[in-house]
MARZABA-170216 format. One record per residue (C-alpha): residue number from 1; residue in one letter; z, y, x. Coordinates in steps of 0.5 Angstrom, whole numbers. Each point is the difference from the previous one (the first is absolute). Example, Ala and Ser with C-alpha at 12.3 -4.5 7.8 and 13.67 -1.06 7.14 Angstrom:
2
<pt n="1" res="A" zz="16" yy="-9" xx="25"/>
<pt n="2" res="S" zz="-2" yy="7" xx="2"/>
This chain:
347
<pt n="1" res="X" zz="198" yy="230" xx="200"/>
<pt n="2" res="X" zz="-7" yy="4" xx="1"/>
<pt n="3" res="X" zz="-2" yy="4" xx="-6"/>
<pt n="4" res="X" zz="-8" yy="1" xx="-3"/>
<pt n="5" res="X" zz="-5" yy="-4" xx="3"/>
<pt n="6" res="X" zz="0" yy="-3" xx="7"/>
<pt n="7" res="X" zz="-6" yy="2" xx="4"/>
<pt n="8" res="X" zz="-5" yy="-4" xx="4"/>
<pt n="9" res="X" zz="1" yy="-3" xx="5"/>
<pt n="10" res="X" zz="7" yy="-4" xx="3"/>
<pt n="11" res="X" zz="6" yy="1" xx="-3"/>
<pt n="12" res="X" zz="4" yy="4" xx="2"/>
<pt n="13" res="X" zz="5" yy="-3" xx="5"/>
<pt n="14" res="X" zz="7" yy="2" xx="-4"/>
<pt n="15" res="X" zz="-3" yy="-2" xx="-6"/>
<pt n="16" res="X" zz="-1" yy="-7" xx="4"/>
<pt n="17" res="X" zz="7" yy="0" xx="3"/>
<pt n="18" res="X" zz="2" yy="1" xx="-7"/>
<pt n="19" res="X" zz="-3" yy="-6" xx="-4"/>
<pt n="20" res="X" zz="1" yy="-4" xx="6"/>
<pt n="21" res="X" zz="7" yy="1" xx="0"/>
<pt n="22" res="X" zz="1" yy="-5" xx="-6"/>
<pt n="23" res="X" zz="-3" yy="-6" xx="3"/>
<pt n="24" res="X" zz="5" yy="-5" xx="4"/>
<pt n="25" res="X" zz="-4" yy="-4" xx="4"/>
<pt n="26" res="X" zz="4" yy="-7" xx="-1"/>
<pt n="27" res="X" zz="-4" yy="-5" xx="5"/>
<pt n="28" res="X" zz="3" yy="0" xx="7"/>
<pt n="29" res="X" zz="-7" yy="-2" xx="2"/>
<pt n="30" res="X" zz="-3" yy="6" xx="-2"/>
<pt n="31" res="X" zz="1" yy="5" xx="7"/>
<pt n="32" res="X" zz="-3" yy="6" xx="-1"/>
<pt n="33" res="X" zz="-1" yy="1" xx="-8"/>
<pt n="34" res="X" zz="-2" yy="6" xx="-3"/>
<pt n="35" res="X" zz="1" yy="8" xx="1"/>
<pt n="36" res="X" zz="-3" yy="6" xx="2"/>
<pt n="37" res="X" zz="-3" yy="0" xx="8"/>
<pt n="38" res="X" zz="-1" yy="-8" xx="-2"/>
<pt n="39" res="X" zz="-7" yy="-2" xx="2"/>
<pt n="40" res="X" zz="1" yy="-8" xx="-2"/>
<pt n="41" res="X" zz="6" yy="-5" xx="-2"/>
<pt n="42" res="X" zz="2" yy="-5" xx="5"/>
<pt n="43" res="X" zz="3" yy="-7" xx="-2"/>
<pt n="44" res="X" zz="3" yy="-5" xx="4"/>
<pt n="45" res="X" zz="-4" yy="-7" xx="-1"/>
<pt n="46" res="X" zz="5" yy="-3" xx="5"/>
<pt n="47" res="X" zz="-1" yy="-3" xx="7"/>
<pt n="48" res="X" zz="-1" yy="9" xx="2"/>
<pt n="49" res="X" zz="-5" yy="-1" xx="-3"/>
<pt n="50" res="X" zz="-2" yy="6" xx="-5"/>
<pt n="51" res="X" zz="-5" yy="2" xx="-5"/>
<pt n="52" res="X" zz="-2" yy="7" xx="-1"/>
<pt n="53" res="X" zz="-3" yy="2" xx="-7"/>
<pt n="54" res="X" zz="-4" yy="7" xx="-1"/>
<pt n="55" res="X" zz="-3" yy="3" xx="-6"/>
<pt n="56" res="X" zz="-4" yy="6" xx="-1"/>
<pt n="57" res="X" zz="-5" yy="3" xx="-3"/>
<pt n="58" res="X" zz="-7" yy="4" xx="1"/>
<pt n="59" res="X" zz="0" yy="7" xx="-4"/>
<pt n="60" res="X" zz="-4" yy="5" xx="3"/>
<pt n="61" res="X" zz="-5" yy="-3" xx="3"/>
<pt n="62" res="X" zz="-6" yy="-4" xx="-3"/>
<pt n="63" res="X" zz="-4" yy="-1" xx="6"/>
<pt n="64" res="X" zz="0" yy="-7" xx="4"/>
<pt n="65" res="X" zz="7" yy="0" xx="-5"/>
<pt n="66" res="X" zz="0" yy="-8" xx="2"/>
<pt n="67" res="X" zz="1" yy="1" xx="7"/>
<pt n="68" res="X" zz="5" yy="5" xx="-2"/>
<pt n="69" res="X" zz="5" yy="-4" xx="-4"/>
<pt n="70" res="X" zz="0" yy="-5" xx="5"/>
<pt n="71" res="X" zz="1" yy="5" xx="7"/>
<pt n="72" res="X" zz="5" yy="4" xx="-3"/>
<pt n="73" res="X" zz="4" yy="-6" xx="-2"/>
<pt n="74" res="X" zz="-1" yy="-3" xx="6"/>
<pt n="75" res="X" zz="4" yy="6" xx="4"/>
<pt n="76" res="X" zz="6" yy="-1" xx="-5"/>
<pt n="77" res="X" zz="1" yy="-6" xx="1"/>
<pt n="78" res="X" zz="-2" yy="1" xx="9"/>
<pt n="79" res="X" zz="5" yy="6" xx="0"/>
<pt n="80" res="X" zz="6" yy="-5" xx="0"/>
<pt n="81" res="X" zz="-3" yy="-4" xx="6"/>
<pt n="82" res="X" zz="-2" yy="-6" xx="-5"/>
<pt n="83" res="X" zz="-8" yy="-3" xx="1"/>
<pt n="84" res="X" zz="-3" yy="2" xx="-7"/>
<pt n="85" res="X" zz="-4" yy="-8" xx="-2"/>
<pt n="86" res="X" zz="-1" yy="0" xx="-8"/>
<pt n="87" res="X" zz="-4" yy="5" xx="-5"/>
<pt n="88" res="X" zz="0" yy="0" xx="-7"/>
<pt n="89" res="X" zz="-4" yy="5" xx="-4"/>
<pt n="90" res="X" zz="1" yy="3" xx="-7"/>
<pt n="91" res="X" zz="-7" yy="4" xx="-1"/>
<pt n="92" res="X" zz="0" yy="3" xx="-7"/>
<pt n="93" res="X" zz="-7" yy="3" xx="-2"/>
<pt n="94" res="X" zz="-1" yy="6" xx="-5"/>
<pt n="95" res="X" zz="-3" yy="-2" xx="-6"/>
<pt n="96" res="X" zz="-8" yy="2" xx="-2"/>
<pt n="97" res="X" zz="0" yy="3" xx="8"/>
<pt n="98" res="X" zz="1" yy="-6" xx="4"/>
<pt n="99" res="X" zz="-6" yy="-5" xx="2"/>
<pt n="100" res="X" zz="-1" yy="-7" xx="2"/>
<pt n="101" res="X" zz="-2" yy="3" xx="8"/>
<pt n="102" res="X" zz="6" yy="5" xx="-1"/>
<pt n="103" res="X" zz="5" yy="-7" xx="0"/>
<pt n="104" res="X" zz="-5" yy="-4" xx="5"/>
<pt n="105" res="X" zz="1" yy="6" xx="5"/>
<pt n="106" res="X" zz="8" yy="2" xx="-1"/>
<pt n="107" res="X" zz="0" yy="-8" xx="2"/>
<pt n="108" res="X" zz="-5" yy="-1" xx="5"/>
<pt n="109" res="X" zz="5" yy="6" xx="4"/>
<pt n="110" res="X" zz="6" yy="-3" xx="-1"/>
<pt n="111" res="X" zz="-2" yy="-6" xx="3"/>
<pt n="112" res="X" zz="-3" yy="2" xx="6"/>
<pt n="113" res="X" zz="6" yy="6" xx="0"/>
<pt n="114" res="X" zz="5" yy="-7" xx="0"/>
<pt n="115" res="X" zz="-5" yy="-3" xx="5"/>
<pt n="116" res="X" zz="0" yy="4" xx="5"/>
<pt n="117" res="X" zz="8" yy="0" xx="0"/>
<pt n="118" res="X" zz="1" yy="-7" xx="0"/>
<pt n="119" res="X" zz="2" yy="0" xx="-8"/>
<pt n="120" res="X" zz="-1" yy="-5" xx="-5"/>
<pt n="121" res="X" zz="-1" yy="3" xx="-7"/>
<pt n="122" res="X" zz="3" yy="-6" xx="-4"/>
<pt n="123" res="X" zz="0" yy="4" xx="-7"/>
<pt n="124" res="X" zz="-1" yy="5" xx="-5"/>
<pt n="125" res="X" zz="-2" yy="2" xx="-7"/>
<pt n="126" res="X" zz="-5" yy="4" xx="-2"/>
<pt n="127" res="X" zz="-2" yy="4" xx="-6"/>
<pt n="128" res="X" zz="-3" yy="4" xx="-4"/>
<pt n="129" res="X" zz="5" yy="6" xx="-2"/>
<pt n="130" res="X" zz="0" yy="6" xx="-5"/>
<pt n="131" res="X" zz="2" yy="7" xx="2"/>
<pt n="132" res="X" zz="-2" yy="-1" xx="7"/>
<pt n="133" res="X" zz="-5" yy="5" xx="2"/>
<pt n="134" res="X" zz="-1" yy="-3" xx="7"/>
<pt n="135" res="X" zz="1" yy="-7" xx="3"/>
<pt n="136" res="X" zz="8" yy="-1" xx="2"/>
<pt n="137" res="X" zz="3" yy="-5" xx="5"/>
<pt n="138" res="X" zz="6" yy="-4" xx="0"/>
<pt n="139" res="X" zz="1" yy="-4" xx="7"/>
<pt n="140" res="X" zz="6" yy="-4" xx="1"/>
<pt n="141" res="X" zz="0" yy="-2" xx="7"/>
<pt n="142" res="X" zz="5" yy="-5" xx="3"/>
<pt n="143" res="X" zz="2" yy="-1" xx="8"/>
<pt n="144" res="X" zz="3" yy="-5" xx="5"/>
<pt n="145" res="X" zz="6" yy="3" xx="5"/>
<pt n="146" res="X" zz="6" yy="-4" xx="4"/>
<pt n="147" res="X" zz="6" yy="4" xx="-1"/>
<pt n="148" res="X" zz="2" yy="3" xx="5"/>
<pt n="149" res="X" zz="-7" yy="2" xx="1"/>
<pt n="150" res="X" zz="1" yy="5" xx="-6"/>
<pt n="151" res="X" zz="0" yy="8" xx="0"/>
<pt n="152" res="X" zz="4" yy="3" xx="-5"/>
<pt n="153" res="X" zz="3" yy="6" xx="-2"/>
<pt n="154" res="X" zz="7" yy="-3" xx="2"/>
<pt n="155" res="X" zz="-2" yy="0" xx="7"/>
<pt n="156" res="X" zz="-2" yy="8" xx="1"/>
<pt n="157" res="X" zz="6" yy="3" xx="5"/>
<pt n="158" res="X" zz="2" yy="8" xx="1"/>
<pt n="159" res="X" zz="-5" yy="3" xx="6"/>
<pt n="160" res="X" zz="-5" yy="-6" xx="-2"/>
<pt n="161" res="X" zz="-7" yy="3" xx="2"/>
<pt n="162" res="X" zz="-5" yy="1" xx="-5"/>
<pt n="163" res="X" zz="-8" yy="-1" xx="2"/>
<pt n="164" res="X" zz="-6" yy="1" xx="-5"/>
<pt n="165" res="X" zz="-6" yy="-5" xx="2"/>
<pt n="166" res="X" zz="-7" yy="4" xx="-1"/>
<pt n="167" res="X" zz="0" yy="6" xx="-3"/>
<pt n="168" res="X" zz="1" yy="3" xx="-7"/>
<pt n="169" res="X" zz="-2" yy="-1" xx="-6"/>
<pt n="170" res="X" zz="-6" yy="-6" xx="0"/>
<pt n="171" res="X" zz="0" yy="-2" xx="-7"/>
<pt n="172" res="X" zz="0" yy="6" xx="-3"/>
<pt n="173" res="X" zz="-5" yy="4" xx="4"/>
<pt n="174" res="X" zz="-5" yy="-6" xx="-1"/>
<pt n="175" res="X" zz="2" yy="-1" xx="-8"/>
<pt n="176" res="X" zz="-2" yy="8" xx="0"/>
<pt n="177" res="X" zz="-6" yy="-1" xx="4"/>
<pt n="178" res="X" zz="-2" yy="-6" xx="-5"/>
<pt n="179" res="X" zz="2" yy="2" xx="-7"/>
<pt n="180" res="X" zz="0" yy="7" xx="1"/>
<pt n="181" res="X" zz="-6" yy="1" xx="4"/>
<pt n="182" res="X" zz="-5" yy="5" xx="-3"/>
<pt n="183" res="X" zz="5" yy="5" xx="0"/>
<pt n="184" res="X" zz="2" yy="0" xx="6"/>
<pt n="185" res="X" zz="-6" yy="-1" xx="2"/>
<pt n="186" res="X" zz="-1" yy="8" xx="-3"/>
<pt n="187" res="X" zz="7" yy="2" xx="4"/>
<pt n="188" res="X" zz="-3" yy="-2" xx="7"/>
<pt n="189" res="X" zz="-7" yy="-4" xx="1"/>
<pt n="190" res="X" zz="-4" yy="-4" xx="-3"/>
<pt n="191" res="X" zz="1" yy="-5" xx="5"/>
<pt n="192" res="X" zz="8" yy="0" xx="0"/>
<pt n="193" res="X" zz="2" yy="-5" xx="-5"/>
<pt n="194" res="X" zz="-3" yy="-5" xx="4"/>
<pt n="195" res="X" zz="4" yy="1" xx="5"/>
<pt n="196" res="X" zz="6" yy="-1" xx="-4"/>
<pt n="197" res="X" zz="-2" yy="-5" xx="-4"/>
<pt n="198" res="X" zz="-1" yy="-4" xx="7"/>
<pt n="199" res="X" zz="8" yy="1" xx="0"/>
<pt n="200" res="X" zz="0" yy="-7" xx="-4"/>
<pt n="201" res="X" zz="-4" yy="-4" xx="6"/>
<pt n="202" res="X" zz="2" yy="4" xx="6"/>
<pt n="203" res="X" zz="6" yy="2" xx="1"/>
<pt n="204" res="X" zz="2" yy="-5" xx="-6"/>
<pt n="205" res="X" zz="6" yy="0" xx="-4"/>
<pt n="206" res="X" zz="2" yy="-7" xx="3"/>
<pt n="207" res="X" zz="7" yy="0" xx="4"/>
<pt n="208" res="X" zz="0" yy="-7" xx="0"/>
<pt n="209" res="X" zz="-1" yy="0" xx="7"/>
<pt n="210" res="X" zz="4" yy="5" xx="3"/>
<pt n="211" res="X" zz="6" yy="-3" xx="-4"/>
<pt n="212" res="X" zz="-1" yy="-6" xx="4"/>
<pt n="213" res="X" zz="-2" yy="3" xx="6"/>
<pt n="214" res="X" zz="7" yy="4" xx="0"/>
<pt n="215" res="X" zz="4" yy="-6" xx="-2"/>
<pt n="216" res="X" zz="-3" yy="-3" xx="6"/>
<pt n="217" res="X" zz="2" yy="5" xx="6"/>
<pt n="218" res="X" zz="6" yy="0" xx="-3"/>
<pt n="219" res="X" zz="6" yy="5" xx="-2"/>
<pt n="220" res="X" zz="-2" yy="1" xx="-8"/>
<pt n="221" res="X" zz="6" yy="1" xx="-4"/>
<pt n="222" res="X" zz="-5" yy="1" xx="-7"/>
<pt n="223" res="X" zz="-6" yy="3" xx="-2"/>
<pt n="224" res="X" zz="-3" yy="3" xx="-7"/>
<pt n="225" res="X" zz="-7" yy="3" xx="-1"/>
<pt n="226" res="X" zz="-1" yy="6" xx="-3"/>
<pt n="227" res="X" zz="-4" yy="0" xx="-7"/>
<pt n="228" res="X" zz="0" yy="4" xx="-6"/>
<pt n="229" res="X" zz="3" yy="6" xx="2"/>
<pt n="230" res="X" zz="-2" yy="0" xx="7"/>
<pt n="231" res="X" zz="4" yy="0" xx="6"/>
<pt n="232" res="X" zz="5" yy="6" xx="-3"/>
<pt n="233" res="X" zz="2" yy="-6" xx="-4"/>
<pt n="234" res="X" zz="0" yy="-6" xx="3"/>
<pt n="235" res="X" zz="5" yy="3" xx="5"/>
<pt n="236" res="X" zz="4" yy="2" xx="-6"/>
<pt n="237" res="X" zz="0" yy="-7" xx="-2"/>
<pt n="238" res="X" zz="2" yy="-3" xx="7"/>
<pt n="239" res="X" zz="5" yy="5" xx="0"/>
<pt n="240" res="X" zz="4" yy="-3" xx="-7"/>
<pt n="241" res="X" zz="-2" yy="-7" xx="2"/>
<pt n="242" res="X" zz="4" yy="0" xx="6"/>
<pt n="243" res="X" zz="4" yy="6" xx="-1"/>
<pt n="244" res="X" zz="-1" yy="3" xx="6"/>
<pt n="245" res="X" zz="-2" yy="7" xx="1"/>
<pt n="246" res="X" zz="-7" yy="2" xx="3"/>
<pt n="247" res="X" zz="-2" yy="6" xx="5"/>
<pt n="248" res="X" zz="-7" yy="1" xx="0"/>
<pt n="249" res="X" zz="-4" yy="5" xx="4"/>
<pt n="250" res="X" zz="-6" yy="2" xx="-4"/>
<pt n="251" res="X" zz="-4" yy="1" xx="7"/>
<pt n="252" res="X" zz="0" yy="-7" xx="1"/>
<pt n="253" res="X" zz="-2" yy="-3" xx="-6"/>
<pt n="254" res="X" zz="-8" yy="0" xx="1"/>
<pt n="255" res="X" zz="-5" yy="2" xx="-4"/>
<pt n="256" res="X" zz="-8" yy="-3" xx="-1"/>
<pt n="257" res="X" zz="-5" yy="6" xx="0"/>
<pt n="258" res="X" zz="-2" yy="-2" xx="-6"/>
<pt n="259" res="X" zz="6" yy="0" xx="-4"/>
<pt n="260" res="X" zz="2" yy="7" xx="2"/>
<pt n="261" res="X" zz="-8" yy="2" xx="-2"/>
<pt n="262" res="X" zz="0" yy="-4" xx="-7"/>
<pt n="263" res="X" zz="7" yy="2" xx="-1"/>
<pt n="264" res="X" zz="-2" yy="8" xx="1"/>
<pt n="265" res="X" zz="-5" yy="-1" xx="-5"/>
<pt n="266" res="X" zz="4" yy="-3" xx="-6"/>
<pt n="267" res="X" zz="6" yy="4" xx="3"/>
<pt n="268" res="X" zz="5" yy="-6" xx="1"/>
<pt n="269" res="X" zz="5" yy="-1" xx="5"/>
<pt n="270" res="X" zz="-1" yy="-6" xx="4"/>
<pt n="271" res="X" zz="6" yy="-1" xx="1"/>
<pt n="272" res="X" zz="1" yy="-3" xx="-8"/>
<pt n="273" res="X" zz="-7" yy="-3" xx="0"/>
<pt n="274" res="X" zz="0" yy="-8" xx="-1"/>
<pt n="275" res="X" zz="1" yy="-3" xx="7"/>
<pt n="276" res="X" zz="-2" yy="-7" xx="0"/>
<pt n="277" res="X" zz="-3" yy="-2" xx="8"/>
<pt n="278" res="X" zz="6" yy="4" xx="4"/>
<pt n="279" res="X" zz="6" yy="-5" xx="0"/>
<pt n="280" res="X" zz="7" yy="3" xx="2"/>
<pt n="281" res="X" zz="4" yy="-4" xx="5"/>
<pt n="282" res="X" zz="8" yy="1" xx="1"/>
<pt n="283" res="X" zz="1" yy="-3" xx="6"/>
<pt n="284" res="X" zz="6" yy="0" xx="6"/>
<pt n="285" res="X" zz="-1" yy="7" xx="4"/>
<pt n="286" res="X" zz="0" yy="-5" xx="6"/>
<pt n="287" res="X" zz="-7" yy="-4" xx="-3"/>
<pt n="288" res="X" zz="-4" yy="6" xx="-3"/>
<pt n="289" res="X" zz="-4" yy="2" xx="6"/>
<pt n="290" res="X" zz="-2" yy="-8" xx="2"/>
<pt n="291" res="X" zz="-2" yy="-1" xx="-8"/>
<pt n="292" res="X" zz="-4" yy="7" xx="0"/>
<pt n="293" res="X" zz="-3" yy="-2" xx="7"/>
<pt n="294" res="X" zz="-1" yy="-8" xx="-3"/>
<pt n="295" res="X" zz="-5" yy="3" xx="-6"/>
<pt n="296" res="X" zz="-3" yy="5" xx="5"/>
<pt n="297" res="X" zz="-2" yy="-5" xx="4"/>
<pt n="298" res="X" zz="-3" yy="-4" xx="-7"/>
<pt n="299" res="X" zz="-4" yy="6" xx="-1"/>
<pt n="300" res="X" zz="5" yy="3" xx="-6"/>
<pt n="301" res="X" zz="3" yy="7" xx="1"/>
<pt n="302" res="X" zz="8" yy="0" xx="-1"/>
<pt n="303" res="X" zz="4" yy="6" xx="1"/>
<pt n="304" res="X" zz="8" yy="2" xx="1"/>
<pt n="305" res="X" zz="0" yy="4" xx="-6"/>
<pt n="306" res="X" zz="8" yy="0" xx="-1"/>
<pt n="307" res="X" zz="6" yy="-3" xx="0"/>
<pt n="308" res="X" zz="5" yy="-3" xx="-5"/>
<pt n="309" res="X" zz="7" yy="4" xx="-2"/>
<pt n="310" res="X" zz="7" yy="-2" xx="-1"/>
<pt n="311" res="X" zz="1" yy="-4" xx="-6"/>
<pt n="312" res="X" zz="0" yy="6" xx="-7"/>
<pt n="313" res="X" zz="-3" yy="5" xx="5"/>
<pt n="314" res="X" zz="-7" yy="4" xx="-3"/>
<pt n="315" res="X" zz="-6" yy="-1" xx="1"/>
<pt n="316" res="X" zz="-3" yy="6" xx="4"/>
<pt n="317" res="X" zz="-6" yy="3" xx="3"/>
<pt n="318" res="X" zz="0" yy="3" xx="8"/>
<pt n="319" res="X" zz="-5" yy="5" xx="-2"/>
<pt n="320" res="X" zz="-2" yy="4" xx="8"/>
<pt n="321" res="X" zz="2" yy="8" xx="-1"/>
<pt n="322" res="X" zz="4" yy="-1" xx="-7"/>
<pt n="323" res="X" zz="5" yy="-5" xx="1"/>
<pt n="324" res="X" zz="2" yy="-6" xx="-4"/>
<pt n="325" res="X" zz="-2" yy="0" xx="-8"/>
<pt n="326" res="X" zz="1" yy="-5" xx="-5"/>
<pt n="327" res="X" zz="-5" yy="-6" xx="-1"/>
<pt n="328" res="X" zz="-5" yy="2" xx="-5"/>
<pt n="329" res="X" zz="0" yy="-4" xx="-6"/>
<pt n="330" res="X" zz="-6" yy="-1" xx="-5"/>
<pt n="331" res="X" zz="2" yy="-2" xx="-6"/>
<pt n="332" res="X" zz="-6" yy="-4" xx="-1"/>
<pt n="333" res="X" zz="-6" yy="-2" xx="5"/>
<pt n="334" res="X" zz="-5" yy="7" xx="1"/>
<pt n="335" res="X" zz="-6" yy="-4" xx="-2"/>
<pt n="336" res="X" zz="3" yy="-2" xx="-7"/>
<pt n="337" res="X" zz="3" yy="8" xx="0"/>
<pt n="338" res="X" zz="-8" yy="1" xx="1"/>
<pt n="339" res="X" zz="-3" yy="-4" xx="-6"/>
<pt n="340" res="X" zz="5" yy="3" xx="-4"/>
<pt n="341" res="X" zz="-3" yy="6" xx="1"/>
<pt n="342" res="X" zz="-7" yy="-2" xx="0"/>
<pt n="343" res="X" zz="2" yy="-3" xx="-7"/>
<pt n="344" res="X" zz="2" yy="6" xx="-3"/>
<pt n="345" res="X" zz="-5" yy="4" xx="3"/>
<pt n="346" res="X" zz="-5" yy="-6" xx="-3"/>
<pt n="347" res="X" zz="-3" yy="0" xx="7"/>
């Protein structure tokens, strides 16, 4: 066990390990229970009918946190081929800060976030809570898929190809062009954080429809979206999920403008900076290049970017001219590495 005070952000993936070890999941309903690279649980209703539940919170972002909550859920529980349709929401809200219009507008989000995906919100609690300093919200998202409709970390094989839908790292460039927007503003120009902050809208941080899409064409063996820690370890998490090494080549991970600007001006590695938007497909080598042209032609950029390794192999990454080098890994979110920082110098 960890010793000293955990930093901000997901636990880290062996502590994880460790604390789930000890639960022994006892219904033969349940198909897919809790474990790290895990994005939602998957119960057998009966008929191959599933239920796929999902909860997640919002942490780092304030702005639009309504339509956040309900999106990121909705990816989880779309990465394992199921259809998301019910919403509910915790909303807790800081004592002496939040306002009537504060609940009205976190709520009028939700609602048109759920509209436009074809989701029921169908319950929730809300609260006035002490200790916060911003709004947090609790989603829990639940989802319909016949079984054999599922994609699961089960199914990945050796030499599975591995694409990324859009590019690197929409959630996060957004959240630094909304959050952090003066000083980035003062880094760049003043009209930079706009464009960053427009990552929530366009390209969005859904993936809802290119987990369909994918399904659809054909050839899917999982997927995960990568959030907190950013691709580097979203692809980790695929890896342990599956048990399958990855080789990635760091040429082909594409990577916005925008990102790469935001991230020289905080010094940030892009690679470790929360991801939601981008969805990474497992599918079989054979399926790759119709999958990717499928989205292609549905307006969403997809790239190969690697391939799956042989069960206990390492994750790696293909770097052109120095050869092959470990997967970097963040021991938090780079976004939470930089509040950290800010907070320490009072900024």
């Amino acid at each position: 066990m960890q010793e000293g005070f955990l930093p901000t952000g997901k636990l880290d993936a062996d502590l994880l390990a460790e604390l789930l070890a000890g639960n022994r999941v006892r219904d033969p309903r349940v198909l897919l229970g809790p474990g790290v690279g895990r994005d939602a649980a998957v119960l057998d209703m009966g008929g191959g009918n599933c239920l796929v539940a999902k909860t997640d919170p919002i942490t780092f972002a304030t702005e639009k946190i309504g339509a956040y909550a309900v999106q990121v859920n909705a990816n989880d529980v779309a990465t394992l081929g199921a259809r998301p349709r019910w919403f509910l929401a915790t909303i807790l809200l800081p004592e002496n800060a939040a306002t009537a219009e504060t609940a009205e507008e976190i709520y009028a989000d939700i609602v048109e976030a759920c509209h436009k995906l074809e989701i029921e919100l169908i319950g929730g609690h809300t609260e006035i809570t002490g200790g916060l300093d911003r709004p947090i919200v609790v989603g829990q998202m639940l989802g319909e898929a016949r079984r054999e409709e599922l994609a699961l970390p089960e199914h990945v094989r050796p030499g599975d190809a591995v694409l990324l839908t859009k590019r690197i790292a929409v959630e996060g460039t957004a959240i630094l062009g909304r959050e952090l927007a003066m000083p980035l503003a003062q880094a760049t120009e003043l009209a930079f954080p706009r464009r960053c902050a427009a990552f929530l809208e366009d390209p969005g941080i859904g993936v809802v429809w290119d987990a369909r899409i994918a399904c659809e064409t054909g050839g899917v063996h999982a997927m995960h979206d990568p959030t907190e820690g950013g691709l580097a370890t979203g692809l980790r998490e695929l890896a342990v999920a599956s048990g399958c090494g990855i080789s990635v080549r760091r040429n082909a991970i594409p990577i916005y403008d925008e990102t790469l600007r935001a991230c020289e001006a905080f010094r940030l590695d892009p690679l470790g900076l929360i991801a939601s938007g981008s969805l990474l497909i497992v599918a079989a080598r054979s399926a790759g290049g119709q999958i990717a042209t499928a989205l292609e032609k549905a307006g969403i950029e997809c790239a190969v970017i690697g391939e799956m390794g042989e069960r206990g192999e390492p994750c790696r990454m293909l770097t052109s001219g120095a050869g092959e080098r470990k997967l970097p890994t963040f021991e938090r979110d780079e976004i939470a590495r930089l509040y950290a920082e800010l907070d320490a110098r009072g900024e």
